[in-house]
TIMARLO-734082 format. One line per 4 residues: for each residue y, x, z of C-alpha. Coordinates in pm, whole numbers, plus 50000, padded with zeros to 5 digits. Layout:
# TIMARLO-734082
Y/X/Z ~ ... $
END
This chain:
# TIMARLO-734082
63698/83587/07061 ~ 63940/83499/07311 ~ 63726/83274/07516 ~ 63481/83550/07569 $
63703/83831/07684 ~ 63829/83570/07932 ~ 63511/83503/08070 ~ 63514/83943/08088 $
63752/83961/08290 ~ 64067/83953/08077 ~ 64387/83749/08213 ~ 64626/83787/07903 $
64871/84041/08013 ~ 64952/84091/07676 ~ 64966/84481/07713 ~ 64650/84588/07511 $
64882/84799/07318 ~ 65023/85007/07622 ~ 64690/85163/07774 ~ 64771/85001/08106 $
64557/84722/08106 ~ 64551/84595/08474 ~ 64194/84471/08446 ~ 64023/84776/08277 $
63917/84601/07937 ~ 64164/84777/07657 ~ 64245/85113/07788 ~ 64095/85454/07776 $
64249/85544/08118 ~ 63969/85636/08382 ~ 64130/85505/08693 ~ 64198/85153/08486 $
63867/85154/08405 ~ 63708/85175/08703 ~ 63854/84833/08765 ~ 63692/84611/08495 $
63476/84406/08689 ~ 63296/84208/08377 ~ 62904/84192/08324 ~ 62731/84124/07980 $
62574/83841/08171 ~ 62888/83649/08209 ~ 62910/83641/07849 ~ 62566/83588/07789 $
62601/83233/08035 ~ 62927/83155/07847 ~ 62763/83101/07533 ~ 62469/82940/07681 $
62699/82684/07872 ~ 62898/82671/07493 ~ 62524/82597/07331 ~ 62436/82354/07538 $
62781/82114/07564 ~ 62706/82152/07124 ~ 62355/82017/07200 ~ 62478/81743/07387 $
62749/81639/07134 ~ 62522/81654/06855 ~ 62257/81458/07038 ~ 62511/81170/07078 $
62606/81162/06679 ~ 62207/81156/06661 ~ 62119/81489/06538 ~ 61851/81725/06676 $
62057/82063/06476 ~ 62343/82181/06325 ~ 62227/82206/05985 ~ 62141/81808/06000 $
62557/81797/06100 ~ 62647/81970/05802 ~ 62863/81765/05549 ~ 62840/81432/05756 $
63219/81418/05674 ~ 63212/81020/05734 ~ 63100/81080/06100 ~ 63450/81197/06162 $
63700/80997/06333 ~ 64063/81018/06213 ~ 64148/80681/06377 ~ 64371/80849/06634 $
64512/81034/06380 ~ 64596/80735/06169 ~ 64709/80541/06533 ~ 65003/80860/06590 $
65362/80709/06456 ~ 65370/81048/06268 ~ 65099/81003/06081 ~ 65158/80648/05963 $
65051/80558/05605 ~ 64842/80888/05570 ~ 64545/80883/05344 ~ 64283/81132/05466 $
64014/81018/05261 ~ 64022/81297/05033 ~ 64005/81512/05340 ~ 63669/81343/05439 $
63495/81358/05087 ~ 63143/81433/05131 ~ 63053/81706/04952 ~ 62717/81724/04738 $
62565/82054/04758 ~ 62346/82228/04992 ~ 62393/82349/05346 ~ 62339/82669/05307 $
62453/82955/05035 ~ 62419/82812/04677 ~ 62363/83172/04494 ~ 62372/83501/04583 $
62682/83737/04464 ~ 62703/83993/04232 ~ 62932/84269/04357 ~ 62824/84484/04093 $
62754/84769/04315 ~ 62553/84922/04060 ~ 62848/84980/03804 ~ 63087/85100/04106 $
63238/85465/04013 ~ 63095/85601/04294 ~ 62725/85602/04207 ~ 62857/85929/03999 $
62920/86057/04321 ~ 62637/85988/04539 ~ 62398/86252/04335 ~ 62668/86504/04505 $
62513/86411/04871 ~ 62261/86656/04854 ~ 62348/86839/05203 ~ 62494/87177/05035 $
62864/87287/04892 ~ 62896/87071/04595 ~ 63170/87061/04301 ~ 63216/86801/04051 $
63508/86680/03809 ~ 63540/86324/03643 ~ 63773/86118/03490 ~ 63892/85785/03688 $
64109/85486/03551 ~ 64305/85229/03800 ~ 64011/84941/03758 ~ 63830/85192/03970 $
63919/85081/04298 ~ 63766/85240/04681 ~ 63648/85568/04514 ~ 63494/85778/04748 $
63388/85453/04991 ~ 63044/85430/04912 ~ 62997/85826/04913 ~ 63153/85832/05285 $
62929/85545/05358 ~ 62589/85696/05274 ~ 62686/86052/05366 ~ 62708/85923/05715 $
62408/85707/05690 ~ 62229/86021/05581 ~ 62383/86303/05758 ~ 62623/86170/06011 $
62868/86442/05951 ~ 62912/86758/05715 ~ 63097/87091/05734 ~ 63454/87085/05569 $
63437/87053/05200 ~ 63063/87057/05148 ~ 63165/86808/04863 ~ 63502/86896/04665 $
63593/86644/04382 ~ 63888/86674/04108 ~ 63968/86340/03942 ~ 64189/86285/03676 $
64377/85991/03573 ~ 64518/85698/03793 ~ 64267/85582/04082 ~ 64268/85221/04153 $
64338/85060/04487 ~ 64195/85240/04831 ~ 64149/85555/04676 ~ 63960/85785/04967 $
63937/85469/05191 ~ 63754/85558/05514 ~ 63652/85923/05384 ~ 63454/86097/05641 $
63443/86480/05726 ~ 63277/86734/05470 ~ 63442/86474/05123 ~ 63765/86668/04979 $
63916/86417/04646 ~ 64162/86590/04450 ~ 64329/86367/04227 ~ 64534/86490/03927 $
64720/86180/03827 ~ 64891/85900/04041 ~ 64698/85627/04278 ~ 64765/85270/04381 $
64802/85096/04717 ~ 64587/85208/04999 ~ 64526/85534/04942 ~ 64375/85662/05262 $
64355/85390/05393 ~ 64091/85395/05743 ~ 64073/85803/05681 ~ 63827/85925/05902 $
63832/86309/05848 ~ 63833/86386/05488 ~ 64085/86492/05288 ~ 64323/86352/04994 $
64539/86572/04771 ~ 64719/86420/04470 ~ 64952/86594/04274 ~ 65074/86488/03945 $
64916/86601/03557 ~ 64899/86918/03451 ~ 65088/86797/03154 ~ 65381/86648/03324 $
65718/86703/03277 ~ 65866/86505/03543 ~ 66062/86645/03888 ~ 65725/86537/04124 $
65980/86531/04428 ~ 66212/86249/04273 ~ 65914/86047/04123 ~ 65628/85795/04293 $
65306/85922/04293 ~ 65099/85662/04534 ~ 65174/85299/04599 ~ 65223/85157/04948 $
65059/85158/05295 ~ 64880/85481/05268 ~ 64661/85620/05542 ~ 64699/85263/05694 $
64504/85249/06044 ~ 64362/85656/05956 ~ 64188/85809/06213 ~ 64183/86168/06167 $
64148/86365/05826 ~ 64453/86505/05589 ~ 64608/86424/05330 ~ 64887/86594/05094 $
65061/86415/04789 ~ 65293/86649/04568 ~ 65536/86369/04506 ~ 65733/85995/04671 $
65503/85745/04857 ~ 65619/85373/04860 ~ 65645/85143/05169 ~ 65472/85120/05521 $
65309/85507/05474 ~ 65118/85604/05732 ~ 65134/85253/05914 ~ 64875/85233/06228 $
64794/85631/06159 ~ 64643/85710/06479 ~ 64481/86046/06399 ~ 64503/86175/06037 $
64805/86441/05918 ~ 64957/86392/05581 ~ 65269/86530/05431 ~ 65453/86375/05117 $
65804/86451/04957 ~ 65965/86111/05025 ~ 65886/85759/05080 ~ 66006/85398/05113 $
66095/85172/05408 ~ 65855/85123/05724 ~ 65774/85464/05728 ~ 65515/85555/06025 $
65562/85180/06119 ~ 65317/85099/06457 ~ 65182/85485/06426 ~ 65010/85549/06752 $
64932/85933/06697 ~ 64840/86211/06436 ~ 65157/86376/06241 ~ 65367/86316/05932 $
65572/86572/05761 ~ 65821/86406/05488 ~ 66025/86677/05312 ~ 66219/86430/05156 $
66411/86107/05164 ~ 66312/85788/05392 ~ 66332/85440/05327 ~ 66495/85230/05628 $
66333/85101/05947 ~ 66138/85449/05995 ~ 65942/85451/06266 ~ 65960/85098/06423 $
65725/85033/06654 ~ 65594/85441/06634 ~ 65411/85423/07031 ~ 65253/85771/06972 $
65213/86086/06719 ~ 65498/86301/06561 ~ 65717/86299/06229 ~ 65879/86547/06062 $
66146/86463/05851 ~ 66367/86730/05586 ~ 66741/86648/05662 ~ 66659/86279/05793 $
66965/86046/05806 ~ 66995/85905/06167 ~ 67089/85576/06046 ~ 66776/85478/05864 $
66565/85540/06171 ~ 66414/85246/06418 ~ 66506/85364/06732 ~ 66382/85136/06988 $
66088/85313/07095 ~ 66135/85706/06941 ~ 66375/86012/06985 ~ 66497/86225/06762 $
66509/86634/06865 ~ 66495/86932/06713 ~ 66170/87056/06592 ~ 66003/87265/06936 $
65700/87408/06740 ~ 65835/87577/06382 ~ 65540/87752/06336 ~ 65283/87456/06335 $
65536/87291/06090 ~ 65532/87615/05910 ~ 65194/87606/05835 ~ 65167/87250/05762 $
65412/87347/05493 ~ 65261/87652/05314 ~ 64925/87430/05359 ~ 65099/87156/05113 $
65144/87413/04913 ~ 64838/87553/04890 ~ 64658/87243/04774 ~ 64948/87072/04595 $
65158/87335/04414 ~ 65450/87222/04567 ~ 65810/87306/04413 ~ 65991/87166/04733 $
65748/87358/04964 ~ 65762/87626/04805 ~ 66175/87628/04811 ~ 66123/87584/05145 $
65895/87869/05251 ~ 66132/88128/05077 ~ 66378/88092/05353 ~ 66215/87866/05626 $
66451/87708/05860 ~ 66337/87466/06103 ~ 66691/87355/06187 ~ 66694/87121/05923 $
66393/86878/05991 ~ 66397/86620/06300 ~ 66125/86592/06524 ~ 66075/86212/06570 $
65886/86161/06891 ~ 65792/85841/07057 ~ 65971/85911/07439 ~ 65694/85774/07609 $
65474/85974/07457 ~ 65677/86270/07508 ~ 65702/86230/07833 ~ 65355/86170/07889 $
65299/86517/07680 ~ 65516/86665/07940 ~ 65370/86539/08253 ~ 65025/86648/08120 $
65112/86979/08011 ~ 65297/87044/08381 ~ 64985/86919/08573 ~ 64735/87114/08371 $
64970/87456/08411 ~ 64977/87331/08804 ~ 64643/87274/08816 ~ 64654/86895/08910 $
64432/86635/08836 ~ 64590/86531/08446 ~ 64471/86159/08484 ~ 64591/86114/08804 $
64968/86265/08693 ~ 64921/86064/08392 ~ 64873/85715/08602 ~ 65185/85813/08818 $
65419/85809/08472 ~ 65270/85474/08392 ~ 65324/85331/08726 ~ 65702/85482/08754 $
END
């Protein structure tokens, strides 16, 4: 889609990841905004200019449409190809097999929607507080998908935990993927890669079996790249997470008691609270959004773009901890709580997002325009 954003407007600064778009297309920011100068029309003639140059080179090959193209492999011309000094003594023919079917689909795919777990879940989405308790095995994968899906096809949006669910066993891959507000999955077990992934308001808890004998803090209990690209929602897991958690979070809050390298990798806003060991590389590429991190070591931490300062709101982080425990049962939390000190966990903070925190908060207690103060950081 390249050519079209072109024709938009777009002339490839290569900063759609800042907010500072010069042109207006990939930022939020009102004043940048007011510059984008595309019209749907332009698009609308660059496809029509894109139809017609296809009309005219199909009309020269001697076809009227596309479909009468389809699978003419031996109009193709690799003569140049062959010609290049490179290419000498290449056989493409294999390449330019024609193939005998049909142009268009040959059968119709079974996803075997009907036997997916969550069609236990949908009778839940009746509008009022429901409460339900089932048993789930790791060949279930994206529990909870189809149940966010239809609850905002049906209702757009529910109060916070309408629908509460306790699962036991090990959930398969995506477990909670793209959960919407009003779904609460409590898993009693362990889950798989993905968990969270897309979050869009609901809320995960995992904690290990009631039968357990294991130290939860010292052991895995989710695979990697959790909450990856989460908008908003929470999530709380009573035990290690494994690489990349949290990657592309740009909304949700989750806190876990450890996890592997790439922690918060690319994060662009929302908060993470680790009361436990990293992995290495934490934080790389972190543009916006806070960690937390119990006695963090300095030298595992990507420090191109973040800080590292003391923690300047205890309290928050206070409740964020006696929350975890709460809903997971937490033996590290709950260590913690009995003598909360703040002192030991490190606020990691992206400094340009800090400093745009700062330059907001001082023009909204001055009474200045916030954009406009905003605009004057990005141009400094």
């Amino acid at each position: 889609a390249t050519a079209p954003l072109i024709v938009a407007g777009c002339i490839m600064m290569r900063v759609c990841h800042l907010d500072t778009c010069p042109v207006g297309i990939a930022t939020q920011n009102p004043v940048l905004r007011e510059r984008f100068t595309g019209k749907p029309e332009f698009v609308e003639n660059f496809f029509l200019f894109l139809a017609e140059q296809v009309r005219v080179q199909l009309a020269a090959l001697g076809f009227s449409t596309l479909d009468e193209a389809i699978g003419r492999a031996d109009l193709l011309d690799v003569t140049t190809a062959n010609d290049h000094w490179k290419a000498h003594g290449l056989d493409l023919t294999p390449m330019l097999a024609t193939f005998d079917g049909g142009p268009r689909k040959l059968r119709d795919q079974d996803h075997r929607l009907d036997e997916a777990f969550d069609q236990r879940l949908l009778p839940l989405l009746t509008g009022s507080p429901e409460r339900a308790s089932f048993e789930v095995r790791n060949v279930h994968r994206s529990v909870g998908a189809m149940l966010g899906g239809e609850l905002v096809r049906r209702f757009g949006a529910l109060p916070d935990n309408t629908i509460d669910v306790t699962l036991h066993g090990t959930a398969g891959q995506s477990f909670g993927a793209f959960l919407p507000p009003g779904v609460t999955l409590r898993l009693w077990g362990d889950a798989n890669d993905y968990l969270g992934k897309g979050l869009s308001g609901g809320r995960l808890i995992v904690r290990p079996p009631e039968s357990s004998k294991f130290v939860a803090q010292d052991n895995i209990i989710a695979g990697n790249t959790l909450l990856y690209g989460a908008t908003g929602g929470e999530a709380f897991l009573r035990g290690r997470a494994g690489q990349r958690f949290a990657v592309r979070n740009s909304g949700a809050t989750a806190v876990v008691e450890g996890l592997g390298d790439h922690g918060c990798e690319y994060m662009t806003g929302g908060t993470v609270v680790v009361l436990g060991p990293t992995g290495r590389n934490f934080a790389a590429g972190m543009s916006g959004g806070t960690a937390y991190v119990l006695d963090l070591d300095p030298m595992l931490v990507n420090r191109e773009l973040v800080d590292l300062r003391p923690v300047s709101n205890p309290d928050s982080l206070r409740t964020l901890i006696q929350r975890h425990y709460e809903e997971t049962g937490s033996e590290v939390a709950a260590t913690l709580l009995t003598s909360f000190d703040s002192g030991r966990f490190t606020a990691v903070v992206p400094r340009d997002y800090q400093r745009v925190i700062e330059v907001m908060q001082k023009a909204h207690s001055e009474g200045r325009d916030v954009d406009a103060a905003v605009m004057e950081v990005a141009r400094a």
